[in-house]
PDB file of N, CA, C, O and CB in Angstrom:
ATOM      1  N   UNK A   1      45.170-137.350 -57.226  1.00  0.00           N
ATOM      2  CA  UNK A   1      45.712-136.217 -56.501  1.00  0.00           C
ATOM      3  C   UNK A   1      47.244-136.289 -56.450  1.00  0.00           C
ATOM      4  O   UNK A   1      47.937-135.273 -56.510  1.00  0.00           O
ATOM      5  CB  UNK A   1      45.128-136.167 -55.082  1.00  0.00           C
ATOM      6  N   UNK A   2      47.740-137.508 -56.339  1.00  0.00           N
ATOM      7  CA  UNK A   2      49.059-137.431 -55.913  1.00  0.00           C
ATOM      8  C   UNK A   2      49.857-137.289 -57.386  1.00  0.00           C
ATOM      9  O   UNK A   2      51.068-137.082 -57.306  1.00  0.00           O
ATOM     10  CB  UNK A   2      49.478-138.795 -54.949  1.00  0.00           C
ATOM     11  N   UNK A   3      49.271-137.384 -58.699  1.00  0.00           N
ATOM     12  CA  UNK A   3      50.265-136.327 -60.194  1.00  0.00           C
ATOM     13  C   UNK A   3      49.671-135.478 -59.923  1.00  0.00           C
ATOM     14  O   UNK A   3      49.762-135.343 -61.144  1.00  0.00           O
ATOM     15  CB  UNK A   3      50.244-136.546 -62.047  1.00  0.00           C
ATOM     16  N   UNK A   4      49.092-134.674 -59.559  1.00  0.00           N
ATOM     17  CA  UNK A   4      48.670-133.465 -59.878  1.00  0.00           C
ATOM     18  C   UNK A   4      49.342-132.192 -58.811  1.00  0.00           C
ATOM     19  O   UNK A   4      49.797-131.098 -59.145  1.00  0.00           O
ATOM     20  CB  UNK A   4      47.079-133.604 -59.849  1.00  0.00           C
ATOM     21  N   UNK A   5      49.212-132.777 -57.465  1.00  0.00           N
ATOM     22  CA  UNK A   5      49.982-132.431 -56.537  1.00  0.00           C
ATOM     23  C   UNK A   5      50.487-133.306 -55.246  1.00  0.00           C
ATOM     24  O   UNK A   5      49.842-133.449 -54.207  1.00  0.00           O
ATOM     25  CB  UNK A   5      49.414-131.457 -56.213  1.00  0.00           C
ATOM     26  N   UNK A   6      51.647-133.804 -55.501  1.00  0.00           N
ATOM     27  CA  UNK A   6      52.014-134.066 -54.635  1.00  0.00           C
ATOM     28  C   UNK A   6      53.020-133.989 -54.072  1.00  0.00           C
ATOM     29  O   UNK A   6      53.778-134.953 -53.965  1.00  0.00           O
ATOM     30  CB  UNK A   6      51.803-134.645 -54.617  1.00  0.00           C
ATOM     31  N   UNK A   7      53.271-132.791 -53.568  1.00  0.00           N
ATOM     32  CA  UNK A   7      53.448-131.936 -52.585  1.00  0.00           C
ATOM     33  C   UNK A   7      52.600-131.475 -51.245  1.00  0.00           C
ATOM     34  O   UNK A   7      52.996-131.172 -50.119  1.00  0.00           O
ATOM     35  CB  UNK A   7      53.603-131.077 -53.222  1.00  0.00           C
ATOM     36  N   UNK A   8      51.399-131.537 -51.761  1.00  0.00           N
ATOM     37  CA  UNK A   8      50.304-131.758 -50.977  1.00  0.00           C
ATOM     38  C   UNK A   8      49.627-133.184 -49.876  1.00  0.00           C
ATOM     39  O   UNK A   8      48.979-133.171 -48.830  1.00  0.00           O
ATOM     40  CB  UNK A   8      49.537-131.504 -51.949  1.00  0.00           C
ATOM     41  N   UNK A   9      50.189-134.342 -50.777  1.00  0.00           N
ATOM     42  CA  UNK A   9      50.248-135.574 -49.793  1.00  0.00           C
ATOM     43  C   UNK A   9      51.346-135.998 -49.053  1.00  0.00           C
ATOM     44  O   UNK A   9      51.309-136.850 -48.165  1.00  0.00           O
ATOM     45  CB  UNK A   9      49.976-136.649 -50.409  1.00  0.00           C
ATOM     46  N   UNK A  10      52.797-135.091 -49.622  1.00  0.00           N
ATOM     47  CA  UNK A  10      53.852-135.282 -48.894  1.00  0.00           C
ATOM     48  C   UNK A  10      53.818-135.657 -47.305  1.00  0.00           C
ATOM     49  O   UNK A  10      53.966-136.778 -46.819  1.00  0.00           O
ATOM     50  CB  UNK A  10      54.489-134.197 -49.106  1.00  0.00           C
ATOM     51  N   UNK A  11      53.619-134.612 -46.728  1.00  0.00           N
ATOM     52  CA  UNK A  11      53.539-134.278 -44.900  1.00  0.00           C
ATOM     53  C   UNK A  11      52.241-135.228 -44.599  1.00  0.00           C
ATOM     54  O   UNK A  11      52.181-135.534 -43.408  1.00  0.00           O
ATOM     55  CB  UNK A  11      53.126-132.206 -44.322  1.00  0.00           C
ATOM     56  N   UNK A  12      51.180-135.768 -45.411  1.00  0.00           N
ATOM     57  CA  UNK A  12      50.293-137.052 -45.297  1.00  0.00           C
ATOM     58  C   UNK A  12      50.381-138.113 -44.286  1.00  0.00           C
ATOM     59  O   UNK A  12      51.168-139.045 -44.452  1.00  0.00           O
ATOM     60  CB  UNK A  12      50.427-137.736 -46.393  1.00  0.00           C
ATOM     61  N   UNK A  13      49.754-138.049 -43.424  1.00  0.00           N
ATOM     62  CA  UNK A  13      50.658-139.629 -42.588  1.00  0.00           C
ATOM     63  C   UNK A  13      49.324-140.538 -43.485  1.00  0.00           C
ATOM     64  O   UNK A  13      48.642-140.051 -44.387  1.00  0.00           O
ATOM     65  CB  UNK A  13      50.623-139.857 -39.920  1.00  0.00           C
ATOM     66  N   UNK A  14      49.205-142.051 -42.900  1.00  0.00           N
ATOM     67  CA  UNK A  14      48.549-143.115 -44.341  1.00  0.00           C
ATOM     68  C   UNK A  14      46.450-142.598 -43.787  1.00  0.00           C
ATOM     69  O   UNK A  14      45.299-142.522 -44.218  1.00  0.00           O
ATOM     70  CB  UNK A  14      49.221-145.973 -43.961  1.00  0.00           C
ATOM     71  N   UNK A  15      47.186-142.436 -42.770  1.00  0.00           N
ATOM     72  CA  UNK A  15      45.195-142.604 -42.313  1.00  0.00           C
ATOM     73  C   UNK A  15      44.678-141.512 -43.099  1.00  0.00           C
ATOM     74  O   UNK A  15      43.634-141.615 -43.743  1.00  0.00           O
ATOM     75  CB  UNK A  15      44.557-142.239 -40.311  1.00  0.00           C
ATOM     76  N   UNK A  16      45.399-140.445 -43.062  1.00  0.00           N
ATOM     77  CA  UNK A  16      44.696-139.304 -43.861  1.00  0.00           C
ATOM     78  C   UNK A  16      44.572-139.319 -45.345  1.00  0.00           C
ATOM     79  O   UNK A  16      43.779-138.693 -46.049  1.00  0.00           O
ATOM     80  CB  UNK A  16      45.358-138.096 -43.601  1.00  0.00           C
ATOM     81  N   UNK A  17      45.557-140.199 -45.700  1.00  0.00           N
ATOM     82  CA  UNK A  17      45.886-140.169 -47.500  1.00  0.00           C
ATOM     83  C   UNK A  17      44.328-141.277 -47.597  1.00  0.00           C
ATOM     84  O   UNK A  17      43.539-141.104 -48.526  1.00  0.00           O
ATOM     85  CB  UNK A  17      48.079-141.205 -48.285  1.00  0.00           C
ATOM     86  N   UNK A  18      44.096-142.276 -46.611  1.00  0.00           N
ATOM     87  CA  UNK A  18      42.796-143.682 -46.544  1.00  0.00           C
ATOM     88  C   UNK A  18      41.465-142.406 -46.664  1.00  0.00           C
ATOM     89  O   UNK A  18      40.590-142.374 -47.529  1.00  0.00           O
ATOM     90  CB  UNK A  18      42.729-145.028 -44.385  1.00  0.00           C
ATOM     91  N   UNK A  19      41.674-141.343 -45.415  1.00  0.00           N
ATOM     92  CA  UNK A  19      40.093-140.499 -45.397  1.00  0.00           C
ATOM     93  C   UNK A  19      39.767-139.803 -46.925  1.00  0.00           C
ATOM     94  O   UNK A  19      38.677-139.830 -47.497  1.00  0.00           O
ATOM     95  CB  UNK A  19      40.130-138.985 -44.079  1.00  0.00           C
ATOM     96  N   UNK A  20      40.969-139.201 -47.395  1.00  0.00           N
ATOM     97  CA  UNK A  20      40.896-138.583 -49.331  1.00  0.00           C
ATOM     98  C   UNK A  20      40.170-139.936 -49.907  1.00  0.00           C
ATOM     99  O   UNK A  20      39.165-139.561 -50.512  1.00  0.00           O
ATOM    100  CB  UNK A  20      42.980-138.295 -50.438  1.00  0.00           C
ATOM    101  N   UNK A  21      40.257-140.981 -49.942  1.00  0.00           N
ATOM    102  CA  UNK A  21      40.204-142.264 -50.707  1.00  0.00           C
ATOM    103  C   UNK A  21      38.699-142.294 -51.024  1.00  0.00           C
ATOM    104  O   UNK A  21      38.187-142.497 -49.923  1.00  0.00           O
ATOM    105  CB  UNK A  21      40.764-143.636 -49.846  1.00  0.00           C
ATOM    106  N   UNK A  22      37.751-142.205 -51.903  1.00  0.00           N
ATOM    107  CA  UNK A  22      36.247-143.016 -51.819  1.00  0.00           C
ATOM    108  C   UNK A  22      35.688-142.747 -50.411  1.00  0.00           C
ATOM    109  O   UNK A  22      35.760-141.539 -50.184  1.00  0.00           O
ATOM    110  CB  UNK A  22      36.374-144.828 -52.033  1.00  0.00           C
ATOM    111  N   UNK A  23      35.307-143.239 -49.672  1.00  0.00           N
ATOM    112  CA  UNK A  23      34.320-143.157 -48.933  1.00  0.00           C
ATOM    113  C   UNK A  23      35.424-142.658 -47.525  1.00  0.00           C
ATOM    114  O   UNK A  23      35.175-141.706 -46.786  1.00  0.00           O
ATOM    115  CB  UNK A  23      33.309-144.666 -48.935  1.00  0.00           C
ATOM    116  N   UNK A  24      36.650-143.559 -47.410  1.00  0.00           N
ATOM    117  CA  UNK A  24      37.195-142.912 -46.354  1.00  0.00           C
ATOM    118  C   UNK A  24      37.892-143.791 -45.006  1.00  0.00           C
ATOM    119  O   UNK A  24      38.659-143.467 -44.099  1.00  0.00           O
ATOM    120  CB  UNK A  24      36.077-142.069 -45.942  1.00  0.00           C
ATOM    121  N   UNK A  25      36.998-145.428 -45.501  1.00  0.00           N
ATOM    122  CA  UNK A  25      37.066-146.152 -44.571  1.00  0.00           C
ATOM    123  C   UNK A  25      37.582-147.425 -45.660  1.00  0.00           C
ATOM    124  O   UNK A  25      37.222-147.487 -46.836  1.00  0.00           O
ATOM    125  CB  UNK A  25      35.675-146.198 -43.621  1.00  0.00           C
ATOM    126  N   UNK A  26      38.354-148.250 -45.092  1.00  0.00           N
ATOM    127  CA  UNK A  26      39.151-149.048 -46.205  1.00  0.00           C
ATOM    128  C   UNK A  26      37.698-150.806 -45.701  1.00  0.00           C
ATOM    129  O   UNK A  26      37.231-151.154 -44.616  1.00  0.00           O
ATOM    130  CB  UNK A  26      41.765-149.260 -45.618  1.00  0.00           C
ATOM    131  N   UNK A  27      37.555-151.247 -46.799  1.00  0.00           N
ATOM    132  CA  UNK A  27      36.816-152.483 -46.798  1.00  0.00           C
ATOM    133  C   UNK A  27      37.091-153.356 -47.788  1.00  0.00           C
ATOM    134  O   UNK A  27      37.733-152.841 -48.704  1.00  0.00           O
ATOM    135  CB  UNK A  27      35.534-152.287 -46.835  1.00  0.00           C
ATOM    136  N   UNK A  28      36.826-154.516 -47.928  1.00  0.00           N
ATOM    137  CA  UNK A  28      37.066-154.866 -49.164  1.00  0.00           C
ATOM    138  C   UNK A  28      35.908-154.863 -50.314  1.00  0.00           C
ATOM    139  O   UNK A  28      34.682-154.961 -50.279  1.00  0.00           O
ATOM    140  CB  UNK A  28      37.591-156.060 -49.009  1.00  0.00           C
ATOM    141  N   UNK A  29      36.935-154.697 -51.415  1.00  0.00           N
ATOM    142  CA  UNK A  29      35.660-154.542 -52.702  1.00  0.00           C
ATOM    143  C   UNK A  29      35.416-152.816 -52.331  1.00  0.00           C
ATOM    144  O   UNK A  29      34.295-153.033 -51.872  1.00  0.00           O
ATOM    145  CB  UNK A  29      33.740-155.846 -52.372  1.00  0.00           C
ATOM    146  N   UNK A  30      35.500-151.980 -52.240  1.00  0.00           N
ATOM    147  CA  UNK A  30      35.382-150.250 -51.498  1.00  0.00           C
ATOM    148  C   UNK A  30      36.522-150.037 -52.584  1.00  0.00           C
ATOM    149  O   UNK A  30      37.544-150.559 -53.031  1.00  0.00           O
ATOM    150  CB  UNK A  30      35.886-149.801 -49.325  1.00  0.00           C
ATOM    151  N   UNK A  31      35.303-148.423 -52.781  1.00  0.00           N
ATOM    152  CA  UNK A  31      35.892-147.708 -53.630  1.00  0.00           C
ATOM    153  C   UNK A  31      37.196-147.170 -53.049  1.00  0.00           C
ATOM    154  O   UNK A  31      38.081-146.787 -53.815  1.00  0.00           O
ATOM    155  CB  UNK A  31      35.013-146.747 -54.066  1.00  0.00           C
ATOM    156  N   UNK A  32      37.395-147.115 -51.342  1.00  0.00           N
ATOM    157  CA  UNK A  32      38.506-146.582 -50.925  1.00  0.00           C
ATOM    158  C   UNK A  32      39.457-147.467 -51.086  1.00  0.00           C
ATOM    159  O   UNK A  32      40.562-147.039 -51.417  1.00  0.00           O
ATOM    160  CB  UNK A  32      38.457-146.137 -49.733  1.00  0.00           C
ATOM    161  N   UNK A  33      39.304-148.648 -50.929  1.00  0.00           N
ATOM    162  CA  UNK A  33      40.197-149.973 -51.123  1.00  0.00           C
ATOM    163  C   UNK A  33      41.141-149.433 -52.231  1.00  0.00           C
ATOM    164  O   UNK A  33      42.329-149.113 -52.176  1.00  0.00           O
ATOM    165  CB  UNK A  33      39.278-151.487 -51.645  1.00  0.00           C
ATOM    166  N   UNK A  34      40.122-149.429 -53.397  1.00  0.00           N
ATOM    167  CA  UNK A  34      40.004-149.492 -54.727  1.00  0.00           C
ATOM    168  C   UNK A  34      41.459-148.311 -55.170  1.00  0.00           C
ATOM    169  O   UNK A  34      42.509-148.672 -55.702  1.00  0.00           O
ATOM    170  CB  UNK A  34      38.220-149.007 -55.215  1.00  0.00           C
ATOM    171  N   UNK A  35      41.125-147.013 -54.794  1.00  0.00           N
ATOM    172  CA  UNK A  35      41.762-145.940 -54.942  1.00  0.00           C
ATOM    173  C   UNK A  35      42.957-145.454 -53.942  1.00  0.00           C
ATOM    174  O   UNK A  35      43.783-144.587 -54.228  1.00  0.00           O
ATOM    175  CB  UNK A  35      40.810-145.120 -54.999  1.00  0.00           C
ATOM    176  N   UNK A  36      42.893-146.170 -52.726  1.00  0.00           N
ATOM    177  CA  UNK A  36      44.263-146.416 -52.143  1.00  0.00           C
ATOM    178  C   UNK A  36      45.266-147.390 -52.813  1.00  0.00           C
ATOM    179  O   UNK A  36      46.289-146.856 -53.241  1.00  0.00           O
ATOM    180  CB  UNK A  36      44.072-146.904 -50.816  1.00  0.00           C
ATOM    181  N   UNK A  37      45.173-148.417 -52.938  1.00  0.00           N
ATOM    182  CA  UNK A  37      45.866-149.537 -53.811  1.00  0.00           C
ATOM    183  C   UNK A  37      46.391-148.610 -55.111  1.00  0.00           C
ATOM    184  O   UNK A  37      47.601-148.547 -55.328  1.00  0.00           O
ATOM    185  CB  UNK A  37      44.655-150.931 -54.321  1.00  0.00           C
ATOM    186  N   UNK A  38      45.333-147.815 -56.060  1.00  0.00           N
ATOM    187  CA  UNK A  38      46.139-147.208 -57.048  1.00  0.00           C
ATOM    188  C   UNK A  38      47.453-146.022 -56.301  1.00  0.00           C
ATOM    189  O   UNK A  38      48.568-145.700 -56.713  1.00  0.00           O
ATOM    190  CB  UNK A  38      44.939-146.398 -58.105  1.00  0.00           C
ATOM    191  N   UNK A  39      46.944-145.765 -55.496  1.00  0.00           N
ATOM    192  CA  UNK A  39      47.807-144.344 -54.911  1.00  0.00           C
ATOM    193  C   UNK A  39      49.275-144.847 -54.390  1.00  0.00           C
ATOM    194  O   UNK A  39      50.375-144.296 -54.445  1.00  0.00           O
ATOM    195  CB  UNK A  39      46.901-143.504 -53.391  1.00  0.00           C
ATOM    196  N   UNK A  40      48.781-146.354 -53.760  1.00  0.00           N
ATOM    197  CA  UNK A  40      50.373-147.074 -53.347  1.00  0.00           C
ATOM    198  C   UNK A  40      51.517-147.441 -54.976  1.00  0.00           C
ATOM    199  O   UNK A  40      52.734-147.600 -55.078  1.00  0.00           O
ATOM    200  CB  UNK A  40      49.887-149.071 -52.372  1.00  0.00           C
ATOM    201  N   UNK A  41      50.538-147.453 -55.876  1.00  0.00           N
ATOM    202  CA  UNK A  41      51.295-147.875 -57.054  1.00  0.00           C
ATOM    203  C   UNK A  41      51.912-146.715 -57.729  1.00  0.00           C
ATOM    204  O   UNK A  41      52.807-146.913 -58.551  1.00  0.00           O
ATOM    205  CB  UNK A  41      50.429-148.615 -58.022  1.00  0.00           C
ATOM    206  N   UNK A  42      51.484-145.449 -57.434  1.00  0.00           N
ATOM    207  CA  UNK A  42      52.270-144.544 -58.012  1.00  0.00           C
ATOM    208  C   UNK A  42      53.293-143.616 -56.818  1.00  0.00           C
ATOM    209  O   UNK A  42      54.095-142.758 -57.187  1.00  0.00           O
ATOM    210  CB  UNK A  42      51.222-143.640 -58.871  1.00  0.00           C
ATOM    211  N   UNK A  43      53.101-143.940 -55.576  1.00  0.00           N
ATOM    212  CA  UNK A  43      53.960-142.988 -54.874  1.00  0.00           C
ATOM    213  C   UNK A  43      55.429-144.124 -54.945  1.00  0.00           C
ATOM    214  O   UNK A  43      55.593-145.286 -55.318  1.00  0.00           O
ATOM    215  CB  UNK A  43      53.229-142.469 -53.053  1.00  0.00           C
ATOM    216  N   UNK A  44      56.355-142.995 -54.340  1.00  0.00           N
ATOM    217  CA  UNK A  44      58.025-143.630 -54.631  1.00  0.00           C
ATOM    218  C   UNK A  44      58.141-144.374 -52.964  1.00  0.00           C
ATOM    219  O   UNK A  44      57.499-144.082 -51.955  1.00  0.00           O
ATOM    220  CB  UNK A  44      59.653-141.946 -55.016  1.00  0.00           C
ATOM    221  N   UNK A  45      59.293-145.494 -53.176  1.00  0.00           N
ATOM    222  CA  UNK A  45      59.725-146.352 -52.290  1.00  0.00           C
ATOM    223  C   UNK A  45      59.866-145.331 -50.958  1.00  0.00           C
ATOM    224  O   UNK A  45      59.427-145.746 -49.885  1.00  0.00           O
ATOM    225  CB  UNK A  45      61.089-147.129 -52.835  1.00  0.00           C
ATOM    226  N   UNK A  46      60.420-144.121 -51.023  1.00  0.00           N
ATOM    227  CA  UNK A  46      60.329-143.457 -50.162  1.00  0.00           C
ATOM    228  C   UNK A  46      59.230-143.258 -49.426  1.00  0.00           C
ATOM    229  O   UNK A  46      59.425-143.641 -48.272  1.00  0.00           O
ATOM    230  CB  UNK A  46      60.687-142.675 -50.485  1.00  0.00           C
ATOM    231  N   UNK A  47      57.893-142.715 -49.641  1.00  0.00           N
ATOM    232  CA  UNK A  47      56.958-142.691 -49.262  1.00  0.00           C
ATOM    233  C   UNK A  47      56.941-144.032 -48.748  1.00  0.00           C
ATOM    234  O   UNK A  47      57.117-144.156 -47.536  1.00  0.00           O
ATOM    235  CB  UNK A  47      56.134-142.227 -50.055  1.00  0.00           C
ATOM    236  N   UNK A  48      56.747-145.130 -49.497  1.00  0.00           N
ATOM    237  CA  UNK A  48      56.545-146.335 -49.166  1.00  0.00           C
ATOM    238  C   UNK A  48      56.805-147.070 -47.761  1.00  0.00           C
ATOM    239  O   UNK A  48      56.011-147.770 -47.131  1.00  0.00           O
ATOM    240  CB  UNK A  48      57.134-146.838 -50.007  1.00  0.00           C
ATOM    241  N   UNK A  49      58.360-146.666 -47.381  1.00  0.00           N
ATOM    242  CA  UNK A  49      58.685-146.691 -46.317  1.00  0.00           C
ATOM    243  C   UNK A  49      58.285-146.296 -45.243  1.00  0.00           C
ATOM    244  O   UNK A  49      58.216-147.046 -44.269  1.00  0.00           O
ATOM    245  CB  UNK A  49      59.346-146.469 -46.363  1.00  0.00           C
ATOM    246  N   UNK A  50      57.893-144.853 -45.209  1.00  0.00           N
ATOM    247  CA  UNK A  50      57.157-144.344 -44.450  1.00  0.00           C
ATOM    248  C   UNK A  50      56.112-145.000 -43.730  1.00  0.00           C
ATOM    249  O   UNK A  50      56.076-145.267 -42.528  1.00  0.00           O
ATOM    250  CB  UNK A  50      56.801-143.546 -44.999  1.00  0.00           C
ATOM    251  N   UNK A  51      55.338-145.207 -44.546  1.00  0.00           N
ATOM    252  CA  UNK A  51      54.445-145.504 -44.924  1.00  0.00           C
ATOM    253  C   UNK A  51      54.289-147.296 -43.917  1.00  0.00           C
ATOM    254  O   UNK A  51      53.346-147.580 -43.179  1.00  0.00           O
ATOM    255  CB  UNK A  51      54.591-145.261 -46.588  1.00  0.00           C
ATOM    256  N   UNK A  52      55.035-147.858 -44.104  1.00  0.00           N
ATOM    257  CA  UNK A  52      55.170-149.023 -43.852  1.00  0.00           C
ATOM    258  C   UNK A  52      55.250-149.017 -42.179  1.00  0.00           C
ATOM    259  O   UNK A  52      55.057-150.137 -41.706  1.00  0.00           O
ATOM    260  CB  UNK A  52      56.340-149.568 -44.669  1.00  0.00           C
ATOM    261  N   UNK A  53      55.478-148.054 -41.286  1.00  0.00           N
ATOM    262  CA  UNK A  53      56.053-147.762 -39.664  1.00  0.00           C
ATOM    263  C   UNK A  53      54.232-147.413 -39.186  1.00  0.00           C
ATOM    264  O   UNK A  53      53.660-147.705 -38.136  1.00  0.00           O
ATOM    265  CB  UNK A  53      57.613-145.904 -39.427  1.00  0.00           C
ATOM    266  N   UNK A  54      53.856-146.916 -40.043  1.00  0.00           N
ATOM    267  CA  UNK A  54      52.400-146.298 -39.964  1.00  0.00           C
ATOM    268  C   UNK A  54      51.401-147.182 -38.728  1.00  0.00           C
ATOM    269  O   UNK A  54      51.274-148.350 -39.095  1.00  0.00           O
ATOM    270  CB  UNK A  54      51.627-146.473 -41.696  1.00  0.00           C
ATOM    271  N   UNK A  55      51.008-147.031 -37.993  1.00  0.00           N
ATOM    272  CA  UNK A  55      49.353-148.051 -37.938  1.00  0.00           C
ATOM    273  C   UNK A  55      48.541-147.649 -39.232  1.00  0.00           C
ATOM    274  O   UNK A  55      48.518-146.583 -39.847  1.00  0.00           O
ATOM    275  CB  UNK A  55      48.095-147.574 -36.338  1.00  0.00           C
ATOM    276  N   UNK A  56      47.869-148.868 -39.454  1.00  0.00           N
ATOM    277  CA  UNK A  56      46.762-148.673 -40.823  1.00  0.00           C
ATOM    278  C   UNK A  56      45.398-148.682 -39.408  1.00  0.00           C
ATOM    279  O   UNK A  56      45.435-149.393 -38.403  1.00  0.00           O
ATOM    280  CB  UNK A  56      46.718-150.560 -42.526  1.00  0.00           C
ATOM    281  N   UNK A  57      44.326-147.687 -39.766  1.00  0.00           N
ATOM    282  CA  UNK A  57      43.305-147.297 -39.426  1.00  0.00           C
ATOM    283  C   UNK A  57      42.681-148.823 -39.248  1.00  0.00           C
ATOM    284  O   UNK A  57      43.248-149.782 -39.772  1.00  0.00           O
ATOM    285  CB  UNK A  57      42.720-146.231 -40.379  1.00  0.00           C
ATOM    286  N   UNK A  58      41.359-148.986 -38.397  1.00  0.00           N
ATOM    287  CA  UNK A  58      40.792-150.116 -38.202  1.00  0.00           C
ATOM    288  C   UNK A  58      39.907-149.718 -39.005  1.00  0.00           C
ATOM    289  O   UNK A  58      39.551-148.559 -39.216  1.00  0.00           O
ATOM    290  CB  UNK A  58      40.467-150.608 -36.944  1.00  0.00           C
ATOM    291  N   UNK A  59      39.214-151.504 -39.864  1.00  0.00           N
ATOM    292  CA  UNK A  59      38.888-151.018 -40.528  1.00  0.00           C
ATOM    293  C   UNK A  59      36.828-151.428 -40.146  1.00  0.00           C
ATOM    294  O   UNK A  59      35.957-150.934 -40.863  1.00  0.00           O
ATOM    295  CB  UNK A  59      39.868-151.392 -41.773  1.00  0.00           C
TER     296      UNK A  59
END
């Protein structure tokens, strides 16, 4: 989602970008795991930052 549009995950805070992910709930070995980890590798340091102030969802 995030090449195709992202513009759309921009305004994203992280819990919501985790619920898009696979199942929705982060675990290990999880497809959400799986497909968040790729999504951190393509968004920019900017996001990143953001990103970093966040609470991460319990998991």
């Amino acid at each position: 989602m995030w090449n195709d549009q992202p513009d759309q995950l921009a305004d994203k805070q992280i819990q919501q970008i985790i619920s898009f992910a696979g199942e929705g709930k982060l675990a290990d070995d999880s497809a959400t795991s799986k497909e968040f980890r790729d999504f951190l590798q393509l968004v920019t340091s900017d996001f990143l930052n953001k990103y970093v102030n966040e609470p991460i969802p319990e998991i």
